[in-house]
GUTOR-967762 format. One record per residue: residue number from 1; residue in three letters; x, y, z of N, C-alpha, C, O in turn. Coordinates in steps of 0.02 Angstrom, whole numbers, plus 50000, padded with zeros to 5 digits. Layout:
<rokols>
+------+------+-------+-------+-------+-------+-------+-------+-------+-------+-------+-------+-------+-------+
! doba ! voro !  n.px !  n.py !  n.pz ! ca.px ! ca.py ! ca.pz !  c.px !  c.py !  c.pz !  o.px !  o.py !  o.pz !
+------+------+-------+-------+-------+-------+-------+-------+-------+-------+-------+-------+-------+-------+
!  NUM !  Ala !     X !     Y !     Z !     X !     Y !     Z !     X !     Y !     Z !     X !     Y !     Z !
...
+------+------+-------+-------+-------+-------+-------+-------+-------+-------+-------+-------+-------+-------+
</rokols>
This chain:
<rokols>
+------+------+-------+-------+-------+-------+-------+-------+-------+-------+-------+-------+-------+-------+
! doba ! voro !  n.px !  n.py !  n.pz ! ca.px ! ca.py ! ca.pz !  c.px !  c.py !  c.pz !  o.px !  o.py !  o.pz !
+------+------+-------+-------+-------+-------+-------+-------+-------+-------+-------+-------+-------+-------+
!    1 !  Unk ! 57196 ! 56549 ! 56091 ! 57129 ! 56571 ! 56078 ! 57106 ! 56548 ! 56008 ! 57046 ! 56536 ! 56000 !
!    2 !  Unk ! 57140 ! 56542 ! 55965 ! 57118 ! 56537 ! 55887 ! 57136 ! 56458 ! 55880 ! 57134 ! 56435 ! 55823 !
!    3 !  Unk ! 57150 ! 56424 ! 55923 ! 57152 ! 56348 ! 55935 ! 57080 ! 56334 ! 55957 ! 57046 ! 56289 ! 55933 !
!    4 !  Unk ! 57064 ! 56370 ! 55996 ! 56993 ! 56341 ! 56048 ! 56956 ! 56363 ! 55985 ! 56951 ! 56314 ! 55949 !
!    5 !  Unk ! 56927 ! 56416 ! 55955 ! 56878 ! 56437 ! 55899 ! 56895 ! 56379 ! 55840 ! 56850 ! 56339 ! 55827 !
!    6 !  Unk ! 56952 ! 56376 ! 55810 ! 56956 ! 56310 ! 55772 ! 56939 ! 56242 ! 55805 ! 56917 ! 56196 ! 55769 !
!    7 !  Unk ! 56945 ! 56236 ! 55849 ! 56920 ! 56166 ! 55891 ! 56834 ! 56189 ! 55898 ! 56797 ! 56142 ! 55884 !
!    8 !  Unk ! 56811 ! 56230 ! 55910 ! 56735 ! 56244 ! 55909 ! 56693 ! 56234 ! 55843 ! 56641 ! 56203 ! 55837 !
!    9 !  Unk ! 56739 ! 56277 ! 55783 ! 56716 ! 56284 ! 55724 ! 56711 ! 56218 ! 55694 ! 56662 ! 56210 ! 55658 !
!   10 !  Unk ! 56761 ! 56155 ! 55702 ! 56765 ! 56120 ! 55687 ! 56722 ! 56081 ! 55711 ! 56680 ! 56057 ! 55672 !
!   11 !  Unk ! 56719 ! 56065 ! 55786 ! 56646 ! 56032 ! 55816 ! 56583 ! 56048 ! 55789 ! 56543 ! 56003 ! 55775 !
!   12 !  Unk ! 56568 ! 56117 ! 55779 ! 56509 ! 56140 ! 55758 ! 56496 ! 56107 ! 55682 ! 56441 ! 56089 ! 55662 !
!   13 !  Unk ! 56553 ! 56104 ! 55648 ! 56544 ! 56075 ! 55586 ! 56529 ! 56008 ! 55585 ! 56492 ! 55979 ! 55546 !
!   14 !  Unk ! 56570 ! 55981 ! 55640 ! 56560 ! 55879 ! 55632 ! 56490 ! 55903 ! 55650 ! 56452 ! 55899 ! 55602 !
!   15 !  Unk ! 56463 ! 55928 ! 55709 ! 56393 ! 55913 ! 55735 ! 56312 ! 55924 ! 55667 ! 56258 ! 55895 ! 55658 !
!   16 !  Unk ! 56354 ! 55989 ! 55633 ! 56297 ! 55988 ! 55571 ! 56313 ! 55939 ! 55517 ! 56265 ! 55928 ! 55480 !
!   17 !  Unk ! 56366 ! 55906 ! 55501 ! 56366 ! 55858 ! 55458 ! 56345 ! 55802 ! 55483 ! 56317 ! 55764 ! 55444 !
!   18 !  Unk ! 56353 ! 55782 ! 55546 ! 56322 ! 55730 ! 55585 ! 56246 ! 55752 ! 55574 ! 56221 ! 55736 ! 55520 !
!   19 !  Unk ! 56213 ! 55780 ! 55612 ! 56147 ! 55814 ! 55583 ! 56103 ! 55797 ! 55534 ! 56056 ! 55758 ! 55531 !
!   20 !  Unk ! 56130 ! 55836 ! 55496 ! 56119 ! 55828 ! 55416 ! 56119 ! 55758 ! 55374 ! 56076 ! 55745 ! 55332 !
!   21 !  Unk ! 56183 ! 55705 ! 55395 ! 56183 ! 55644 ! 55402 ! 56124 ! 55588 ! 55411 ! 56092 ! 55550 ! 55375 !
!   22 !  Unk ! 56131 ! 55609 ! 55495 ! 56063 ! 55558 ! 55538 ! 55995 ! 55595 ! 55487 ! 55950 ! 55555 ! 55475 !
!   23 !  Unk ! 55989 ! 55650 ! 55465 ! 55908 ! 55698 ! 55446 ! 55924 ! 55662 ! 55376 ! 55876 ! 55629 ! 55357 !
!   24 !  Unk ! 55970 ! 55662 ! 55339 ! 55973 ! 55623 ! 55283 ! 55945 ! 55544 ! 55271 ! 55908 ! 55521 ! 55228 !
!   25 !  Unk ! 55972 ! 55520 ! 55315 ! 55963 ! 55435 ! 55341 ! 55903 ! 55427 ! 55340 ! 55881 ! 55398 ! 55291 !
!   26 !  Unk ! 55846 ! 55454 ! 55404 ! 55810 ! 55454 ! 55425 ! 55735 ! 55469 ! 55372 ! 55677 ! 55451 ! 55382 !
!   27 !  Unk ! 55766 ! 55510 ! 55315 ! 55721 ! 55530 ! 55257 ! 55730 ! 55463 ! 55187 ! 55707 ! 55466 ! 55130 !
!   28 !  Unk ! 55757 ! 55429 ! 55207 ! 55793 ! 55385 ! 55170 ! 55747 ! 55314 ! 55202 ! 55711 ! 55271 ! 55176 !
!   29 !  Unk ! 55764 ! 55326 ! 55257 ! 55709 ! 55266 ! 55261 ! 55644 ! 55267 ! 55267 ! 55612 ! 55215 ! 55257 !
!   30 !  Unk ! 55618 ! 55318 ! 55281 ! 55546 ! 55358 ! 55285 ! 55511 ! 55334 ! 55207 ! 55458 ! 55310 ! 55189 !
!   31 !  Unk ! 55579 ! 55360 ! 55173 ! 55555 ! 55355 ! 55104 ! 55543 ! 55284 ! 55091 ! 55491 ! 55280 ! 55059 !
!   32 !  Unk ! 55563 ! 55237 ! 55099 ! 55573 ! 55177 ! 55075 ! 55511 ! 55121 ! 55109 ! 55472 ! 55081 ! 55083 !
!   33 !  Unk ! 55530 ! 55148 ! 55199 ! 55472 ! 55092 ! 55227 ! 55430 ! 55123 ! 55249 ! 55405 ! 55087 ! 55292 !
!   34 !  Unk ! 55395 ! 55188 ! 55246 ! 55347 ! 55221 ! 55268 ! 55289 ! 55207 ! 55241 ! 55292 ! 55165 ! 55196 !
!   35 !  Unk ! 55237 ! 55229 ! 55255 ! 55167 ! 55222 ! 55253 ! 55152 ! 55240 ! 55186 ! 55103 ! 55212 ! 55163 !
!   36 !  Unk ! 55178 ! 55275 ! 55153 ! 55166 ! 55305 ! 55087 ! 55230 ! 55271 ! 55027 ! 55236 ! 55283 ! 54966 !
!   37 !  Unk ! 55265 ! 55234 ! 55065 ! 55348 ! 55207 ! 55056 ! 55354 ! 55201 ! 54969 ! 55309 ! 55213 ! 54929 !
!   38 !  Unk ! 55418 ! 55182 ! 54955 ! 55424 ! 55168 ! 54889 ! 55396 ! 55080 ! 54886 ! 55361 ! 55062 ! 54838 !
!   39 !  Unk ! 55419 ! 55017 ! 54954 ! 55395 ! 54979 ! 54942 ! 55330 ! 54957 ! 54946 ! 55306 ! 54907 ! 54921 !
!   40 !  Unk ! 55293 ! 55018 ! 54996 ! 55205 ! 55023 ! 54999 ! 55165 ! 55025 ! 54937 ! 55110 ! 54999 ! 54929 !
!   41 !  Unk ! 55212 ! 55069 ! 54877 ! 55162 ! 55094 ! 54812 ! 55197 ! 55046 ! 54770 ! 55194 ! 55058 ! 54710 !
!   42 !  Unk ! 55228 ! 54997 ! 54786 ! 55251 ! 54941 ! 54730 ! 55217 ! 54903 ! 54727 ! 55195 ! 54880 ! 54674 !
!   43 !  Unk ! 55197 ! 54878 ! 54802 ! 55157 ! 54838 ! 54826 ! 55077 ! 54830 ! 54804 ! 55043 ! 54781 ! 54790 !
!   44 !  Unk ! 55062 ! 54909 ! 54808 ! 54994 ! 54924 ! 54787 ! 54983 ! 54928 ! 54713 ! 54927 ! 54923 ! 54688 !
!   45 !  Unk ! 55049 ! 54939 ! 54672 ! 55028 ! 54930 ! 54600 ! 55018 ! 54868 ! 54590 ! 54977 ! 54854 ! 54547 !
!   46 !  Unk ! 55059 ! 54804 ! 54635 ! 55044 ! 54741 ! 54593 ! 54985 ! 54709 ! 54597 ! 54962 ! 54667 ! 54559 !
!   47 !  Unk ! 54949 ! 54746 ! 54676 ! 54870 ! 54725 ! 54689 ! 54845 ! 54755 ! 54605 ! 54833 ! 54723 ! 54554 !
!   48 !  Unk ! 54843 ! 54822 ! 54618 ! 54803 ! 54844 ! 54537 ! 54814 ! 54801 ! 54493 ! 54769 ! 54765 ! 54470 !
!   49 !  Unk ! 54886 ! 54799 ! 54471 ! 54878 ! 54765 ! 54412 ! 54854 ! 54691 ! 54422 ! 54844 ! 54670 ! 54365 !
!   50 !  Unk ! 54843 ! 54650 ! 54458 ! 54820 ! 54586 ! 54489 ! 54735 ! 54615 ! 54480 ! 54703 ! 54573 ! 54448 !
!   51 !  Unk ! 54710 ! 54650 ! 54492 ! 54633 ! 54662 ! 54476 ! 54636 ! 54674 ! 54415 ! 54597 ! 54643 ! 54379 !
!   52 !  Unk ! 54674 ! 54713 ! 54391 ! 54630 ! 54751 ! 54319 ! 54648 ! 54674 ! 54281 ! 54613 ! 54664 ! 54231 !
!   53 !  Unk ! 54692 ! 54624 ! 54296 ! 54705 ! 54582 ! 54261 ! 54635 ! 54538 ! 54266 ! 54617 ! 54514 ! 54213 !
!   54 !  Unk ! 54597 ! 54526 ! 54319 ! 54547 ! 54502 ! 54349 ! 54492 ! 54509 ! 54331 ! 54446 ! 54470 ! 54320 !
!   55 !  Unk ! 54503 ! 54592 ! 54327 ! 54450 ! 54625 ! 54293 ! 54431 ! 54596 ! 54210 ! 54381 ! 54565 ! 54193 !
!   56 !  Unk ! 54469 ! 54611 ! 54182 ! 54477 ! 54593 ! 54119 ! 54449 ! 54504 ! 54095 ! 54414 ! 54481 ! 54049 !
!   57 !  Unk ! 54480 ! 54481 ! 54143 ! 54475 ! 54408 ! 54130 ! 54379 ! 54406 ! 54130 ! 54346 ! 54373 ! 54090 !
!   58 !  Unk ! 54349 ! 54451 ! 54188 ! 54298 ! 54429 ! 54231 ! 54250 ! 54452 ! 54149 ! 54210 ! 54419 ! 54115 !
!   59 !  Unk ! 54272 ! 54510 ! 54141 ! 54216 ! 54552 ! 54062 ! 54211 ! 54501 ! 54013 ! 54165 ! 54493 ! 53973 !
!   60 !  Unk ! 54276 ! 54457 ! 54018 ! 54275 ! 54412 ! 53939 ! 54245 ! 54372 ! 53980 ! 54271 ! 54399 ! 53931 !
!   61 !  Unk ! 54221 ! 54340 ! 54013 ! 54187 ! 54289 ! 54036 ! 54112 ! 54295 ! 54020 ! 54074 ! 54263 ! 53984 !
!   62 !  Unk ! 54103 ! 54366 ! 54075 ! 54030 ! 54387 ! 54045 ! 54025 ! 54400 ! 54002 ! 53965 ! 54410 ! 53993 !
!   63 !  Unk ! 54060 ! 54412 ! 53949 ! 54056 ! 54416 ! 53879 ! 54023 ! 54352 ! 53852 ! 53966 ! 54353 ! 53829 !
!   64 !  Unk ! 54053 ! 54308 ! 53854 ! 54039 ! 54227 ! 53845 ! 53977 ! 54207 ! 53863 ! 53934 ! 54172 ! 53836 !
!   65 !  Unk ! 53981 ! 54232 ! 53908 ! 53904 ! 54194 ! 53945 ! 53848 ! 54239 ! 53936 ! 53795 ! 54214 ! 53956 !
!   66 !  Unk ! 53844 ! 54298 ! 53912 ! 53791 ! 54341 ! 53875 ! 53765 ! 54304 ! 53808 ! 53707 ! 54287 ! 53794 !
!   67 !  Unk ! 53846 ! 54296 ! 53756 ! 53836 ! 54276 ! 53691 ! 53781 ! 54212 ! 53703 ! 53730 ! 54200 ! 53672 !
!   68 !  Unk ! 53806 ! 54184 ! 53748 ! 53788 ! 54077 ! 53749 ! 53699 ! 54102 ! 53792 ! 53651 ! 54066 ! 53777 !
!   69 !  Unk ! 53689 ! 54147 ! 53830 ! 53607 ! 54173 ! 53830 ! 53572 ! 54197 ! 53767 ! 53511 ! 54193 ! 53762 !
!   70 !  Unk ! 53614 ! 54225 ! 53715 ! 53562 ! 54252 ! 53661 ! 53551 ! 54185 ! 53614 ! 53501 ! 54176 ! 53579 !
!   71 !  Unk ! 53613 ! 54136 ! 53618 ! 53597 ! 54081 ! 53581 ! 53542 ! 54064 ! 53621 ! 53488 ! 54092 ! 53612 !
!   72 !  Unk ! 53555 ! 54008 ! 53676 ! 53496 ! 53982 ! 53696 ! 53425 ! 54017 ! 53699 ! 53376 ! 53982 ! 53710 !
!   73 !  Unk ! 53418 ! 54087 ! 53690 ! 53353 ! 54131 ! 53701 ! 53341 ! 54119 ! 53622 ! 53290 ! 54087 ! 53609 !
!   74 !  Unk ! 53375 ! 54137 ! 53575 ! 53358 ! 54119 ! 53494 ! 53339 ! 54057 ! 53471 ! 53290 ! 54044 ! 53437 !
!   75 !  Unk ! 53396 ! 54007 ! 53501 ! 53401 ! 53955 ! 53429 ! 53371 ! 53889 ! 53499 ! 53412 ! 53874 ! 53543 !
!   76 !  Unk ! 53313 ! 53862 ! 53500 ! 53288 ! 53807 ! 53512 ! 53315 ! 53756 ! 53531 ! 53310 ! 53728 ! 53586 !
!   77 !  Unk ! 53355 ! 53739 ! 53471 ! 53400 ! 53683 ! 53460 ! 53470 ! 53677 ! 53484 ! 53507 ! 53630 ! 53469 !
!   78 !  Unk ! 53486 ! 53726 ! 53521 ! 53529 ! 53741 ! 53560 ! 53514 ! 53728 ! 53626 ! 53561 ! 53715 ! 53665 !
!   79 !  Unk ! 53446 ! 53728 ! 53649 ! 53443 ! 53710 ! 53715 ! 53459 ! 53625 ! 53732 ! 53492 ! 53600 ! 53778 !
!   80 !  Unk ! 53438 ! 53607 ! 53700 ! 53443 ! 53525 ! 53707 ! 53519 ! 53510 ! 53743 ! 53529 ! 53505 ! 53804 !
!   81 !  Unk ! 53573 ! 53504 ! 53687 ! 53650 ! 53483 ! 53707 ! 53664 ! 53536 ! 53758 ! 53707 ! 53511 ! 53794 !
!   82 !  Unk ! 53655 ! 53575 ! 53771 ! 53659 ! 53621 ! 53856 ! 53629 ! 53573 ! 53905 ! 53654 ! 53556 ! 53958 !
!   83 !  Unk ! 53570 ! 53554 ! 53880 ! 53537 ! 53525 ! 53940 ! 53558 ! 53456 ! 53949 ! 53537 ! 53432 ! 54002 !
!   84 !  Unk ! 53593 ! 53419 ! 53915 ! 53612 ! 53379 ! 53893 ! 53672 ! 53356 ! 53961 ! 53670 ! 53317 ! 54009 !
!   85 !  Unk ! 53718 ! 53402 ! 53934 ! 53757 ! 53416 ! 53950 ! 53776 ! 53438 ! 54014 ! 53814 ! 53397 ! 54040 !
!   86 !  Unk ! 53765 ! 53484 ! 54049 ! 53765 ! 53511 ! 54102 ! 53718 ! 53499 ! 54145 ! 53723 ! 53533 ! 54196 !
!   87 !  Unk ! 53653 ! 53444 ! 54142 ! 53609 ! 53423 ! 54178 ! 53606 ! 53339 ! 54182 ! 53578 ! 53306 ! 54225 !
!   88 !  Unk ! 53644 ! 53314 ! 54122 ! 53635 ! 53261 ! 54117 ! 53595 ! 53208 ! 54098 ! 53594 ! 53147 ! 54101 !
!   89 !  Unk ! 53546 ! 53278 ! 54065 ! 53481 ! 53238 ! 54051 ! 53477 ! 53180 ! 53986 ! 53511 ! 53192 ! 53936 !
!   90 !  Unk ! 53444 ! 53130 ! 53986 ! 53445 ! 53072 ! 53933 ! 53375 ! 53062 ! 53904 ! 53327 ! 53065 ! 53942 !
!   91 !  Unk ! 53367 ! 53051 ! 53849 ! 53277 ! 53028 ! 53822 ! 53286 ! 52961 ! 53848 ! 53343 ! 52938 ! 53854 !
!   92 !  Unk ! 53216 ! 52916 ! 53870 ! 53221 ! 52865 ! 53906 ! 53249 ! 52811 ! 53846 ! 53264 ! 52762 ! 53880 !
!   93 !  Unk ! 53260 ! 52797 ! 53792 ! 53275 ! 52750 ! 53747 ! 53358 ! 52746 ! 53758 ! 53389 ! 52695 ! 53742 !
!   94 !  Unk ! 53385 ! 52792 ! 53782 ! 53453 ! 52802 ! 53757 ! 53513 ! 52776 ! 53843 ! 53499 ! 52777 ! 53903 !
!   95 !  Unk ! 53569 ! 52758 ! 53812 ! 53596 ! 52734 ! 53869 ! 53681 ! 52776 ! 53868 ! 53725 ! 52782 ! 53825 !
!   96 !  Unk ! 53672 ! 52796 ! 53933 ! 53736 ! 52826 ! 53960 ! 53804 ! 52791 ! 53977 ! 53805 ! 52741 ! 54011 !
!   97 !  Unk ! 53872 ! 52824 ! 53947 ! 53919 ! 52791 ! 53947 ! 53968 ! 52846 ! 53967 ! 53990 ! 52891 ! 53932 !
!   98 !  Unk ! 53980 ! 52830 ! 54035 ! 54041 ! 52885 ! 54047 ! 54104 ! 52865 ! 54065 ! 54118 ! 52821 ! 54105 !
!   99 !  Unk ! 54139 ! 52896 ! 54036 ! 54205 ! 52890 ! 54013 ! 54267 ! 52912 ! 54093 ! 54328 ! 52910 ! 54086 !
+------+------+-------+-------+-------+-------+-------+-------+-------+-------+-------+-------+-------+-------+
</rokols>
């Protein structure tokens, strides 16, 4: 009789450490590849940091190109080599040489 209860007690024990095991496992990978996962929010920080990097780049740009509007809205003589330049424009006396 105290053979069969040790053979029970003992089953009962593999079966909750088995249990406990597989419920262990199972939280283990939940954690890792799940929807909320550890590699889901790694993933999603490097998007962020990939924007705010973006971000950043995008402000100093418009930064630039605000400054280079108050020139050309101020200084006259600034419009010319812009237009020059980025339009291609020539006074008819003068001859173009591109490189």
């Amino acid at each position: 009789m105290k053979k069969e209860m040790n053979r029970s007690i003992s089953f009962r024990r593999k079966l909750l450490i088995s249990g406990g095991g597989f419920f262990f496992l199972v939280l283990v990978i939940a954690s890792l590849f799940g929807n909320r996962g550890f590699l889901e929010i790694r993933k999603a920080q490097k998007e962020r940091d990939a924007l705010v990097r973006e971000t950043r780049e995008l402000t100093e740009r418009k930064g630039q190109l605000e400054r280079e509007i108050r020139e050309l809205e101020i200084n006259p003589d600034a419009v010319e080599p812009k237009a020059r330049e980025k339009l291609w424009l020539v006074k008819p006396d003068e001859i173009v040489v591109i490189k």
